[in-house]
VOPAGU-2260 file (C-alpha; in pm, 1 decimal, decimal comma):
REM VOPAGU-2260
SITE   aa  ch    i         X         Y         Z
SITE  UNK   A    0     -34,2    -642,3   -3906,9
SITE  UNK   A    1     354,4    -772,0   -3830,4
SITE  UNK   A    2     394,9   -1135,3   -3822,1
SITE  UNK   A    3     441,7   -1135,1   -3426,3
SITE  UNK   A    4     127,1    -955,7   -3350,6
SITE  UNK   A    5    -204,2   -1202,1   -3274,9
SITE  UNK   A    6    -482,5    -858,5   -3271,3
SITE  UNK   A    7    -491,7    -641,7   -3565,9
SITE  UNK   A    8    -451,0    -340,1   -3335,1
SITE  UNK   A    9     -52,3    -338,2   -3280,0
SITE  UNK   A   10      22,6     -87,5   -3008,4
SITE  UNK   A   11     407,1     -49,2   -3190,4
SITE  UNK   A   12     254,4     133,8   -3459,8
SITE  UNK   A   13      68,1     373,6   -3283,4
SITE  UNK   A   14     469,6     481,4   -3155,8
SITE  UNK   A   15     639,7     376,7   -3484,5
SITE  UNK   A   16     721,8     756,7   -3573,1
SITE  UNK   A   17     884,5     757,9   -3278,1
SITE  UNK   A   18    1074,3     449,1   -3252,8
SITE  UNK   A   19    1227,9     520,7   -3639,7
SITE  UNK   A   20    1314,3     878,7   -3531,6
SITE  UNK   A   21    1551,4     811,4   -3280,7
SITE  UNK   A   22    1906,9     895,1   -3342,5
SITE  UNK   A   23    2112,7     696,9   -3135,9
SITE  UNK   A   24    2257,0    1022,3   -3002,0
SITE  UNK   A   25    2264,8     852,7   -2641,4
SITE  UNK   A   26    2134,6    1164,6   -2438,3
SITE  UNK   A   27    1880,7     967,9   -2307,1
SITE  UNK   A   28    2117,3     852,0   -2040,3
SITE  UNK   A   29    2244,1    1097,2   -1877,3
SITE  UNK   A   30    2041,8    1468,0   -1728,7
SITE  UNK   A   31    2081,5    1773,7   -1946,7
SITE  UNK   A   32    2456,7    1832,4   -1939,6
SITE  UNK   A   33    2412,4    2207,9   -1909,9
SITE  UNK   A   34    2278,3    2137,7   -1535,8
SITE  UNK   A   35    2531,4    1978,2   -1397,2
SITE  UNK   A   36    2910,6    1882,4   -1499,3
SITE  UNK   A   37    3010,9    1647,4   -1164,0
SITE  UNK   A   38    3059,3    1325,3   -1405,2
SITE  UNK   A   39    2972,6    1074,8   -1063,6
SITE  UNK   A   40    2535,5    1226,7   -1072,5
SITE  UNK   A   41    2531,1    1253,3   -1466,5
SITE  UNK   A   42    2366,0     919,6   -1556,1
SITE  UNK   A   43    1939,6     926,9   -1496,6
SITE  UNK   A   44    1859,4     627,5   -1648,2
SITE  UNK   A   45    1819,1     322,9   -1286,6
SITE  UNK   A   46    1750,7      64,6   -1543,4
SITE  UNK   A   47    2053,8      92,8   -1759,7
SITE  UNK   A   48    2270,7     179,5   -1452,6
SITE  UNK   A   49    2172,4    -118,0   -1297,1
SITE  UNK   A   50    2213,5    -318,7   -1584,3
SITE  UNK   A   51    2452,0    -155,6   -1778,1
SITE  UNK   A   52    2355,8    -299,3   -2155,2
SITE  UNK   A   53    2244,8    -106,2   -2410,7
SITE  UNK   A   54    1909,6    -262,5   -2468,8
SITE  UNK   A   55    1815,4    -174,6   -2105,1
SITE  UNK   A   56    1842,8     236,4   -2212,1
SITE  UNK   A   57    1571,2     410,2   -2411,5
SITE  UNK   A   58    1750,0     394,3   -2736,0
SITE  UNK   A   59    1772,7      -7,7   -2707,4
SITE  UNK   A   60    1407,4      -7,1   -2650,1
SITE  UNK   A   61    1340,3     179,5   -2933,0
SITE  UNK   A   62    1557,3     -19,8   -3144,2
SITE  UNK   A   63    1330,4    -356,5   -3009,8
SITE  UNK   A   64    1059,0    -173,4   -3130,4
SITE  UNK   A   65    1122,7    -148,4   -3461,1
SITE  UNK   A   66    1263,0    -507,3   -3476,0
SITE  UNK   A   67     914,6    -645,0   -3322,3
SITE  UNK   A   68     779,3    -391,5   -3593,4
SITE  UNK   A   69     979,1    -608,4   -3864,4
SITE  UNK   A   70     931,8    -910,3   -3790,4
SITE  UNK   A   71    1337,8    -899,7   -3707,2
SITE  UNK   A   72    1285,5    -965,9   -3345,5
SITE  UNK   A   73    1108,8   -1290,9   -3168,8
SITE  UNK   A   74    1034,3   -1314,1   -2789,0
SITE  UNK   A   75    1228,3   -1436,5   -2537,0
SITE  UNK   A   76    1306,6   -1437,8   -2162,1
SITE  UNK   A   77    1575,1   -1233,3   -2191,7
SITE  UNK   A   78    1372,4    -983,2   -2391,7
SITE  UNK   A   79    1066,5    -976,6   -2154,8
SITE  UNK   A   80    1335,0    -929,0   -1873,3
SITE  UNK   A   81    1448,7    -602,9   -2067,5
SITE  UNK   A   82    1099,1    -454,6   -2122,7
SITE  UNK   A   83     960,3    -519,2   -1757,7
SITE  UNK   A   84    1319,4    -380,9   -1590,1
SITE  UNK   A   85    1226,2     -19,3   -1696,8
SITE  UNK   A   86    1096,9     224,7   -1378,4
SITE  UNK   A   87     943,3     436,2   -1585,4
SITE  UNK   A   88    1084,1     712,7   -1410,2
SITE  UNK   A   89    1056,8     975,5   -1743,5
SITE  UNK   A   90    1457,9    1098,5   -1680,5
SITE  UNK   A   91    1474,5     954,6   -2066,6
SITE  UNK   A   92    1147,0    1153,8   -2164,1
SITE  UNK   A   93    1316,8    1511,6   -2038,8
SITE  UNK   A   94    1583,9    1520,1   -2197,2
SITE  UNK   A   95    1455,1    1323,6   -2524,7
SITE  UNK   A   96    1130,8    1554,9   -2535,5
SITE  UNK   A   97    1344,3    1832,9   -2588,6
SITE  UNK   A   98    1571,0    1690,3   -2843,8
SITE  UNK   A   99    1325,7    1687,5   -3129,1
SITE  UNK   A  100     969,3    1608,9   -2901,8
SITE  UNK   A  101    1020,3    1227,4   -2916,6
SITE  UNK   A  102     832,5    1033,5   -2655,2
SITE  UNK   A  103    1086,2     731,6   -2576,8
SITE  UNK   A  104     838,7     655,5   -2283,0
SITE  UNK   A  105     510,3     597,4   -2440,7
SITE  UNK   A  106     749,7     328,4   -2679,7
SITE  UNK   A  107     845,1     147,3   -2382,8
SITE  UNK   A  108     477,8     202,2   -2189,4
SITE  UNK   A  109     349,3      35,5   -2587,1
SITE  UNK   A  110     611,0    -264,5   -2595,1
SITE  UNK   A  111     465,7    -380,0   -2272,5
SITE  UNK   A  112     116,4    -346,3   -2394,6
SITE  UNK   A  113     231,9    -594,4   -2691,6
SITE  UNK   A  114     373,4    -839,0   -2483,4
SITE  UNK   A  115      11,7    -859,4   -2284,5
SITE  UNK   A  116    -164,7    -844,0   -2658,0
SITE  UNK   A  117      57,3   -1117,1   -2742,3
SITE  UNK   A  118     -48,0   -1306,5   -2443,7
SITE  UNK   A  119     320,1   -1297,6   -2291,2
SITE  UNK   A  120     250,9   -1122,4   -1987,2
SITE  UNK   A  121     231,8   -1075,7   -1706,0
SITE  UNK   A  122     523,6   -1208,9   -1583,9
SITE  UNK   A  123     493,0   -1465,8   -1335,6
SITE  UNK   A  124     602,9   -1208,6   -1035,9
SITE  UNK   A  125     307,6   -1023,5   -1135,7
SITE  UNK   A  126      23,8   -1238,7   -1182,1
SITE  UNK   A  127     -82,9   -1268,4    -813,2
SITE  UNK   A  128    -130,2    -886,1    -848,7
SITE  UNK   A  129    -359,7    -898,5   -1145,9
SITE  UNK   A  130    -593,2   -1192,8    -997,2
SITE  UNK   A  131    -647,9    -986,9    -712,8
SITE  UNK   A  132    -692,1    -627,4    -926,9
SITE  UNK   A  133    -935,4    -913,5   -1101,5
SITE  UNK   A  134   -1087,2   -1025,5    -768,5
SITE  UNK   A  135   -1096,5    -730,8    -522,7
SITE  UNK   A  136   -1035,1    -411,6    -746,7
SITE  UNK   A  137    -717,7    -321,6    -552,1
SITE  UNK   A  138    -319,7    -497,5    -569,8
SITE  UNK   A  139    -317,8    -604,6    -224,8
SITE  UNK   A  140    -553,1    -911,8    -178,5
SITE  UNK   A  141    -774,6    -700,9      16,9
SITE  UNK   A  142   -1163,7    -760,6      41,4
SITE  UNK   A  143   -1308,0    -417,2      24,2
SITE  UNK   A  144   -1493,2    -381,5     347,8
SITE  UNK   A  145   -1137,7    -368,5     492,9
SITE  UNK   A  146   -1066,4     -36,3     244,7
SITE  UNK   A  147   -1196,6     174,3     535,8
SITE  UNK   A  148   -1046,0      54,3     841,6
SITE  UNK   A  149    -804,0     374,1     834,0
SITE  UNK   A  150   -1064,7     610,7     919,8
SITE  UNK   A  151   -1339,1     404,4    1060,9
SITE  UNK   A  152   -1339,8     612,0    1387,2
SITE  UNK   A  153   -1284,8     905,9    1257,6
SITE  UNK   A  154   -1623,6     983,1    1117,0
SITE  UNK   A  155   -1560,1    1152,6     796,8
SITE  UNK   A  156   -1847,4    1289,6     554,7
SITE  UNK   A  157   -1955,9    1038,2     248,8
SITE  UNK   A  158   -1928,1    1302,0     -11,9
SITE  UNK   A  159   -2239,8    1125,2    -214,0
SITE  UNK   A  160   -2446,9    1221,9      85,4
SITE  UNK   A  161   -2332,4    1559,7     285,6
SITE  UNK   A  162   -2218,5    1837,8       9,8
SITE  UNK   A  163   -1861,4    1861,6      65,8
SITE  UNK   A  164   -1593,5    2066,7    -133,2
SITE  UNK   A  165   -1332,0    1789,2    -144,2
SITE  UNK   A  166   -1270,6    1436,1    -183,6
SITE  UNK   A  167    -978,8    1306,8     -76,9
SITE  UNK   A  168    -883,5     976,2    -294,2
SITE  UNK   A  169    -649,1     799,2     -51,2
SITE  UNK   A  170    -560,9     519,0    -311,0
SITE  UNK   A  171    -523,8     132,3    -239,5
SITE  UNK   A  172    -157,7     137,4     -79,4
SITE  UNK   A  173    -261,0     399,7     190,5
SITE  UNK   A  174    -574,3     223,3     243,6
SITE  UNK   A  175    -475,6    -121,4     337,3
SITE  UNK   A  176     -93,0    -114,9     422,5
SITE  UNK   A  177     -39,9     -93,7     765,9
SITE  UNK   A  178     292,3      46,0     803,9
SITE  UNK   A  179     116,1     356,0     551,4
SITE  UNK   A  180    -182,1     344,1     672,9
SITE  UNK   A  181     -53,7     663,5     920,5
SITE  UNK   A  182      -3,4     890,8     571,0
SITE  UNK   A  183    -374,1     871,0     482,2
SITE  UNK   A  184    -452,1     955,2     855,5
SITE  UNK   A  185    -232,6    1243,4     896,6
SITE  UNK   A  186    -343,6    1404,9     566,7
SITE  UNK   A  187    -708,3    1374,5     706,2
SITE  UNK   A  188    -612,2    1514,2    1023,6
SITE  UNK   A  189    -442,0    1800,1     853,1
SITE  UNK   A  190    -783,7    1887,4     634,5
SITE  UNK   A  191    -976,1    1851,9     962,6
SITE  UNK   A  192    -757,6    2133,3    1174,7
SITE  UNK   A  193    -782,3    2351,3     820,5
SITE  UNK   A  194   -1129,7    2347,0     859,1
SITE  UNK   A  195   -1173,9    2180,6     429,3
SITE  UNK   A  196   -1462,6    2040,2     401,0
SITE  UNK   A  197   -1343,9    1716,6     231,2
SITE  UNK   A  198   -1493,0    1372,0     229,2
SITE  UNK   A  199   -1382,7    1032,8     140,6
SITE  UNK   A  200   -1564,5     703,5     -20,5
SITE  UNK   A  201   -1436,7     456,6     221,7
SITE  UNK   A  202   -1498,1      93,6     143,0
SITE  UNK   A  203   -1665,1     208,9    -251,5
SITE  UNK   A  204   -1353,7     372,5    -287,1
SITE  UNK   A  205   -1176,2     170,6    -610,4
SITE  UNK   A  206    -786,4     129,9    -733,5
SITE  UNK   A  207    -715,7     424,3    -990,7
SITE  UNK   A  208    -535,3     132,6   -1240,5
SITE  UNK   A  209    -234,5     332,9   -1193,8
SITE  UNK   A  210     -37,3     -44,4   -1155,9
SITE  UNK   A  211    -267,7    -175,4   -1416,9
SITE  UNK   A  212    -145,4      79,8   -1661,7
SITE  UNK   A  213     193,0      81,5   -1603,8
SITE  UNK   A  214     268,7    -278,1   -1669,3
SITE  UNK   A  215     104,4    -283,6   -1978,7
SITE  UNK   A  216    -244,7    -490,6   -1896,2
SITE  UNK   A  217    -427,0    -181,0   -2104,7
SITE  UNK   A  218    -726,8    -344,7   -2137,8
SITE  UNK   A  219    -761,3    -406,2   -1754,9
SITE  UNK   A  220    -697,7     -30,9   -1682,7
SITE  UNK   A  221    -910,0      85,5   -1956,4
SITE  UNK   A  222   -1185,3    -115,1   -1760,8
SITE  UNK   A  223   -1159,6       4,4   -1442,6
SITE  UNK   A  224   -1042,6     362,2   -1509,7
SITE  UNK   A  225   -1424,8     398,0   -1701,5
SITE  UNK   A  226   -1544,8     282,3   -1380,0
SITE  UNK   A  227   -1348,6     536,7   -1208,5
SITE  UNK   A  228   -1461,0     809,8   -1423,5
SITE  UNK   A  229   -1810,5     751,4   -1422,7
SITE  UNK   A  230   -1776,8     711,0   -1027,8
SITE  UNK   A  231   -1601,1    1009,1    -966,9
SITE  UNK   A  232   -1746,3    1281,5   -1206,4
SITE  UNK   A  233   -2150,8    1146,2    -995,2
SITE  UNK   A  234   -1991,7    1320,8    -720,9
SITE  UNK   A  235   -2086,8    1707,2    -697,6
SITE  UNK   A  236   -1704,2    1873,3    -584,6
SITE  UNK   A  237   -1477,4    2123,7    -697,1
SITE  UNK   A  238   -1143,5    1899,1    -612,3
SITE  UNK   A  239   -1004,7    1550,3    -574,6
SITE  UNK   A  240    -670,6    1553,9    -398,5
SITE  UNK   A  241    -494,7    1253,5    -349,8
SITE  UNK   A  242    -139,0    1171,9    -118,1
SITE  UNK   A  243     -22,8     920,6    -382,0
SITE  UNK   A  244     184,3    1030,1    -633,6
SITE  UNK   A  245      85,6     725,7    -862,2
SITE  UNK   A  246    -297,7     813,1    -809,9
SITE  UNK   A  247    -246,2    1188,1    -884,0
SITE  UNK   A  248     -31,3    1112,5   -1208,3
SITE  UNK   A  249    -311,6     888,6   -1348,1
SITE  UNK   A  250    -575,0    1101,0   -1217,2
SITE  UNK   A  251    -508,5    1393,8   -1338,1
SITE  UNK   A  252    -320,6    1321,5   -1692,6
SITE  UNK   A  253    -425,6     962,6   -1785,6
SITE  UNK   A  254    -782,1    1006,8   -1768,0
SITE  UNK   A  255    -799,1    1301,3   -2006,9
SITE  UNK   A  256    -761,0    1053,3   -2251,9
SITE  UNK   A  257   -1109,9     875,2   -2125,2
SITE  UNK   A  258   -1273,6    1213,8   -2089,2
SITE  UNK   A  259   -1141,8    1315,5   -1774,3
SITE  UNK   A  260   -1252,9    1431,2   -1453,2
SITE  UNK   A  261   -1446,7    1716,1   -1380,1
SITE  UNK   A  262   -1338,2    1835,5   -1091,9
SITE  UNK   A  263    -976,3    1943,8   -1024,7
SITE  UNK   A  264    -728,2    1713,4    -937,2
SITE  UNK   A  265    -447,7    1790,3    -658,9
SITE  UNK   A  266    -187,6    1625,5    -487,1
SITE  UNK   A  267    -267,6    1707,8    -106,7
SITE  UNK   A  268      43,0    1926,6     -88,0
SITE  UNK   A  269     -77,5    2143,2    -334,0
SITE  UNK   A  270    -392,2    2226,9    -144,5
SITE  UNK   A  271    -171,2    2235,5     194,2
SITE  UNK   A  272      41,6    2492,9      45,8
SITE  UNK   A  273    -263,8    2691,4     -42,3
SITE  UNK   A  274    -382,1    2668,4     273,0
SITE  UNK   A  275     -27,0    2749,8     472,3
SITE  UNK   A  276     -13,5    3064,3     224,9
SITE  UNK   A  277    -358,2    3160,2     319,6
SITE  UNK   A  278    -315,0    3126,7     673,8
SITE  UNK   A  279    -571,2    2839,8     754,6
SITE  UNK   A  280    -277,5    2610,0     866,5
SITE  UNK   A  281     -72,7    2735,5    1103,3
SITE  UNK   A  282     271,1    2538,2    1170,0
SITE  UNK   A  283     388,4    2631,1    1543,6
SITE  UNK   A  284     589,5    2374,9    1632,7
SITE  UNK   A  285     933,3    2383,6    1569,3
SITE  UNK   A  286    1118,9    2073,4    1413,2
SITE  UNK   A  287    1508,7    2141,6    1438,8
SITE  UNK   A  288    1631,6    1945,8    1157,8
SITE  UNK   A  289    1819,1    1923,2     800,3
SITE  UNK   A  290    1537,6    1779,5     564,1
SITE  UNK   A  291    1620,2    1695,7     212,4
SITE  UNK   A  292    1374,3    1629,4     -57,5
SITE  UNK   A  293    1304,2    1341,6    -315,1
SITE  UNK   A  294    1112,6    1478,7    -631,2
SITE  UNK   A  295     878,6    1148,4    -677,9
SITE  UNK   A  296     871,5    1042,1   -1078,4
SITE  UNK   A  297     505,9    1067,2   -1084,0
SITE  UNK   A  298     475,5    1392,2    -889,8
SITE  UNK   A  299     776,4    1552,8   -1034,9
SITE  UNK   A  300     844,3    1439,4   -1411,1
SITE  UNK   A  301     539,6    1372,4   -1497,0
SITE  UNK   A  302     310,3    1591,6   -1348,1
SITE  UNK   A  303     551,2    1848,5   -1291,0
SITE  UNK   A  304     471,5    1969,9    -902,7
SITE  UNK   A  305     768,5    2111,7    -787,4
SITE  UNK   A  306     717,5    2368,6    -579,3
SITE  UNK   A  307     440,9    2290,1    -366,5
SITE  UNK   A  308     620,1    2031,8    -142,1
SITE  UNK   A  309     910,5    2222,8     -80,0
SITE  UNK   A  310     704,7    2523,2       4,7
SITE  UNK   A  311     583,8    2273,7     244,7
SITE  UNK   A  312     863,3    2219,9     439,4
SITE  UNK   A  313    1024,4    2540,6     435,5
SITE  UNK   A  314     722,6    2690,7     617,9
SITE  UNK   A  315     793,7    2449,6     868,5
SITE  UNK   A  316     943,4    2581,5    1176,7
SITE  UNK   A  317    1332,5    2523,9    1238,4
SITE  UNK   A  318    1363,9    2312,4     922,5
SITE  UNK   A  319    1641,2    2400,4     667,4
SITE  UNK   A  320    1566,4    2200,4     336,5
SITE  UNK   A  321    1873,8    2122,9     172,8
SITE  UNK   A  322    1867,1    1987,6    -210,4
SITE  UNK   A  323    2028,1    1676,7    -344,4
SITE  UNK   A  324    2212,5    1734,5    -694,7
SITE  UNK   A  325    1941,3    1502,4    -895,3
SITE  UNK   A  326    1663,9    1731,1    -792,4
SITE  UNK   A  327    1281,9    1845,7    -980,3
SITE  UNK   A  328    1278,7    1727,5   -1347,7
SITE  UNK   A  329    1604,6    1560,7   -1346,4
SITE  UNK   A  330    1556,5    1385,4   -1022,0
SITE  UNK   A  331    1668,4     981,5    -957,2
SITE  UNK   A  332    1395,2     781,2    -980,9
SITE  UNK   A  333    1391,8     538,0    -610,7
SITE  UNK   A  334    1333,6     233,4    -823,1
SITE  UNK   A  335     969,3     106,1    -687,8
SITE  UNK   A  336     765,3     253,9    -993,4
SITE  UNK   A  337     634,9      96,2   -1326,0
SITE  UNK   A  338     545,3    -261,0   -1151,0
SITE  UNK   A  339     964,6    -333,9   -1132,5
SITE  UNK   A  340     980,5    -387,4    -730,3
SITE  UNK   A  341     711,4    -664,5    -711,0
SITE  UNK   A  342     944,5    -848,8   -1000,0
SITE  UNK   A  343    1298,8    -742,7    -909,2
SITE  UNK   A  344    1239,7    -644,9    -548,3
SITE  UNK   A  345    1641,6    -676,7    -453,2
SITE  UNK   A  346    1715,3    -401,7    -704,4
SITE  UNK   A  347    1436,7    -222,1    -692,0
SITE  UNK   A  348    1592,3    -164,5    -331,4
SITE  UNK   A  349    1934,7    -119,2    -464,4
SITE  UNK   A  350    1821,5     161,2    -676,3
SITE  UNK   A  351    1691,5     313,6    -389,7
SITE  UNK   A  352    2044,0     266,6    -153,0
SITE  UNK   A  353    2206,7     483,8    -427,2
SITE  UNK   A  354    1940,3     790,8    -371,5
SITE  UNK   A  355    1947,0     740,6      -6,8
SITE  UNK   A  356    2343,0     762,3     -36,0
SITE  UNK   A  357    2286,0    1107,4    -207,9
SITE  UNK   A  358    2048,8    1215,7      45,2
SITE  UNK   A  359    2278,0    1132,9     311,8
SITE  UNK   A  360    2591,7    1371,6     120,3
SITE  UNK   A  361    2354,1    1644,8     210,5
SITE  UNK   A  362    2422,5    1658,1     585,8
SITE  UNK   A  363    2027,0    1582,7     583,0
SITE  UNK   A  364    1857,4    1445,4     917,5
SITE  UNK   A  365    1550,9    1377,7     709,7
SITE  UNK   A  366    1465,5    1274,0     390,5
SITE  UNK   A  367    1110,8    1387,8     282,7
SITE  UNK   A  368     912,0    1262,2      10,5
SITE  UNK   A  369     550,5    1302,2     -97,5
SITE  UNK   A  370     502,2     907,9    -189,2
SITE  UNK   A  371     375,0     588,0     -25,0
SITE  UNK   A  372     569,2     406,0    -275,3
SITE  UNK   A  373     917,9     586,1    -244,9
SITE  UNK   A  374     884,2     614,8     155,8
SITE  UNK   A  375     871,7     216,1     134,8
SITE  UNK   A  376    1123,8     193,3     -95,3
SITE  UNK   A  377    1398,5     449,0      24,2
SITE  UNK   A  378    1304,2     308,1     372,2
SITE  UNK   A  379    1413,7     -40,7     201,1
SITE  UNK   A  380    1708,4     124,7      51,6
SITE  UNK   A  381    1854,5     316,7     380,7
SITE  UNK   A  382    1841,2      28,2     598,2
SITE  UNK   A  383    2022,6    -155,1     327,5
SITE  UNK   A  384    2337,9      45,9     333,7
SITE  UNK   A  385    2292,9     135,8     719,1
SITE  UNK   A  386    2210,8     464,3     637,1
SITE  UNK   A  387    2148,0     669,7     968,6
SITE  UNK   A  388    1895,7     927,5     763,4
SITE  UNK   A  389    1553,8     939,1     869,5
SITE  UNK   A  390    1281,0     885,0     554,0
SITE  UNK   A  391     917,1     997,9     612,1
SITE  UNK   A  392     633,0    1159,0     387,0
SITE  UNK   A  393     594,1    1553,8     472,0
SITE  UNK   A  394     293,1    1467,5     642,4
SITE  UNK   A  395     412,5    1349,1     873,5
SITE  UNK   A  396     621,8    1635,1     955,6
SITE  UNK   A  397     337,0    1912,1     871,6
SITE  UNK   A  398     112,0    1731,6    1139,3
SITE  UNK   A  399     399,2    1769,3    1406,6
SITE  UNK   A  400     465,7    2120,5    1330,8
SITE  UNK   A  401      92,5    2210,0    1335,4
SITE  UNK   A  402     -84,1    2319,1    1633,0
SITE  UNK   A  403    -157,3    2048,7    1917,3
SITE  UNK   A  404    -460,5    1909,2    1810,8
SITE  UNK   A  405    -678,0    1605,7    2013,4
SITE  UNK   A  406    -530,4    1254,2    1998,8
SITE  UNK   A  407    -659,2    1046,1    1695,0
SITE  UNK   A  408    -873,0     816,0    1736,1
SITE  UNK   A  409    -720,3     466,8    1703,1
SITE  UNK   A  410    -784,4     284,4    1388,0
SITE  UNK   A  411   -1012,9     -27,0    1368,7
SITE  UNK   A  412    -817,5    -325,3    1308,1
SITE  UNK   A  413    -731,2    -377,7     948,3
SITE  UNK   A  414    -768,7    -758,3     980,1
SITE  UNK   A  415    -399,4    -939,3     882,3
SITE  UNK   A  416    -147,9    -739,2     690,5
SITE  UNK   A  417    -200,6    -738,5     353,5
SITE  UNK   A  418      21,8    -951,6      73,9
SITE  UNK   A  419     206,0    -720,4     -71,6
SITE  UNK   A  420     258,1    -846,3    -476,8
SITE  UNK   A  421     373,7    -514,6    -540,0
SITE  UNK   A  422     578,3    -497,0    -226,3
SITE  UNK   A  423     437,2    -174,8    -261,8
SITE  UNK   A  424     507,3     -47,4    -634,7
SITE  UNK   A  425     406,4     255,6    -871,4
SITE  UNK   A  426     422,0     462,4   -1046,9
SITE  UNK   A  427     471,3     704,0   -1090,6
């Protein structure tokens, strides 16, 4: 037990073979050099770009971690500001992973778990957040009768009651923000014209602790994510699919580690591609435009789908997709993941400018992404340079390429817009 540490259990040393193992060899920074060789899209890492230090890359966080380990190191402001400033994109774990299997992530997911052990955290940007994970089991100060209001009208199936071979997890940011409220709907409406039986848990529906987890509360997520389990695996289907990237990353890897689900987990694109291939969603309409795609961290990185959402779009009628150079597992993270936008908001959005400015090189009309978080962010970030490029989740666009269906039902009111302490944010 270091002198810093108040619990015998010391999440450092549970990554110290990590932490010691690092070379300083500085690859951490930059995307596998044998992709690319145009020096201006080298650099992955948003959190040392944007703050240009070396204790804001991997390698500085790994040398905090051995000087918390040692008793070398004592807090400070300016040393919570460098542990909560990291996305937790992954760009450092790809190209680190490979370079001996070092996991510079789960260091810098660990030092925030300290700083919460310690009692240090949450920072004060975040604490609204966790009162009202605390209060109402979702980030947005929501009561959870309101978790429905997306769908009230639209009867769908309680999966606990009518046997159904889906549930769809919509996740709290779908749920209860207005302005994404339409992603949850569309993906419904999608299932619907497939003919999946699917069915959803409305109101009893709970957060997955993917924001929980990802700013270090631990203990919190642990909590809930048990709940979550136990929920989940009382419910008799063969897949969860989700439209969050966040939910889907937690879902599907971090629960393993609590016993894990037994049904299959999806992101909804996956199954839509499934069902595009098989011929059970038929895209008619024609949508003449340039689409680019963003690889979301938690989607892309870390649960490595690739594929499915860009089969997506290219089976859309009249659509060319055209790739950015930071593309699949060395894609730029758009800077609203690991709990850093509710905190740093301002460059959280900057971050986000600079992807939408290499969107925009492409020529695109559109850029697609398969993320509540990143469509609010790169949204953010486009209107913040000007940026004439259209942002939406594919969707959107799969809905207005399918055949006509009836008009939706309008939504019951969702009561005032949500607070948004995480403005939305992550992960992942």
């Amino acid at each position: 037990m270091s002198e810093l540490t108040k619990s015998p259990y010391d999440p450092l040393l549970q990554v110290q073979k990590d932490s010691y193992r690092c070379g300083k060899c500085m690859l951490c920074k930059f995307i596998d050099h044998n992709e690319m060789t145009d020096t201006d899209f080298l650099a992955i890492c948003p959190s040392g770009l944007r703050y240009k230090y070396e204790a804001y890359y991997a390698s500085g966080r790994q040398e905090i971690a051995r000087g918390l380990l040692e008793g070398k190191l004592d807090y400070n402001d300016r040393l919570l500001h460098i542990l909560f400033t990291c996305t937790e994109c992954g760009g450092c774990q790809v190209i680190c992973s490979d370079q001996g299997n070092k996991n510079p992530l789960k260091t810098i997911v660990a030092l925030r778990e300290r700083v919460f052990r310690d009692e240090l955290a949450p920072l004060p940007e975040h604490e609204t957040l966790i009162k009202s994970m605390e209060n109402y089991e979702n980030p947005w100060q929501q009561p959870r009768a309101r978790r429905d209001a997306w769908m009230r009208k639209m009867k769908l199936p309680d999966p606990r009651k009518e046997k159904v071979d889906t549930l769809f997890f919509v996740g709290c940011t779908q749920a209860y923000d207005p302005k994404l409220q339409n992603i949850a709907r569309m993906t419904a409406e999608i299932l619907e014209a497939a003919g999946v039986k699917f069915g959803v848990l409305g109101k009893d529906e709970l957060c997955c602790g993917s924001t929980l987890l990802r700013m270090g509360n631990y203990d919190a997520y642990e909590k809930m994510a048990r709940k979550n389990v136990e929920l989940l695996n009382s419910i008799d289907v063969d897949r969860i699919i989700t439209s969050c990237s966040g939910c889907n990353s937690v879902l599907r890897e971090e629960y393993e580690e609590l016993g894990g689900l037994d049904a299959e987990v999806m992101h909804s694109l996956e199954l839509v591609d499934e069902l595009i291939q098989s011929g059970d969603i038929k895209l008619k309409n024609k949508i003449n435009r340039k689409v680019t795609y963003h690889d979301p961290c938690h989607l892309g990185r870390h649960a490595q789908v690739f594929d499915s959402p860009r089969e997506c779009i290219k089976a859309i009628p009249g659509v060319t997709l055209i790739e950015m150079k930071h593309t699949r597992m060395d894609s730029r993270c758009c800077g609203a993941g690991g709990g850093y936008k509710s905190a740093f908001n301002d460059n959280a959005v900057a971050i986000a400018a600079e992807r939408v400015k290499e969107a925009v090189e492409t020529g695109a009309d559109i850029l697609a992404t398969a993320c509540p978080f990143c469509v609010v962010n790169l949204q953010q970030g486009a209107k913040k340079i000007g940026a004439k490029i259209k942002v939406m989740d594919i969707s959107e666009m799969l809905l207005e390429a399918t055949e006509p269906l009836p008009p939706a039902p309008a939504a019951a009111p969702a009561g005032p817009a949500p607070t948004t302490p995480i403005a939305p944010t992550e992960k992942k």
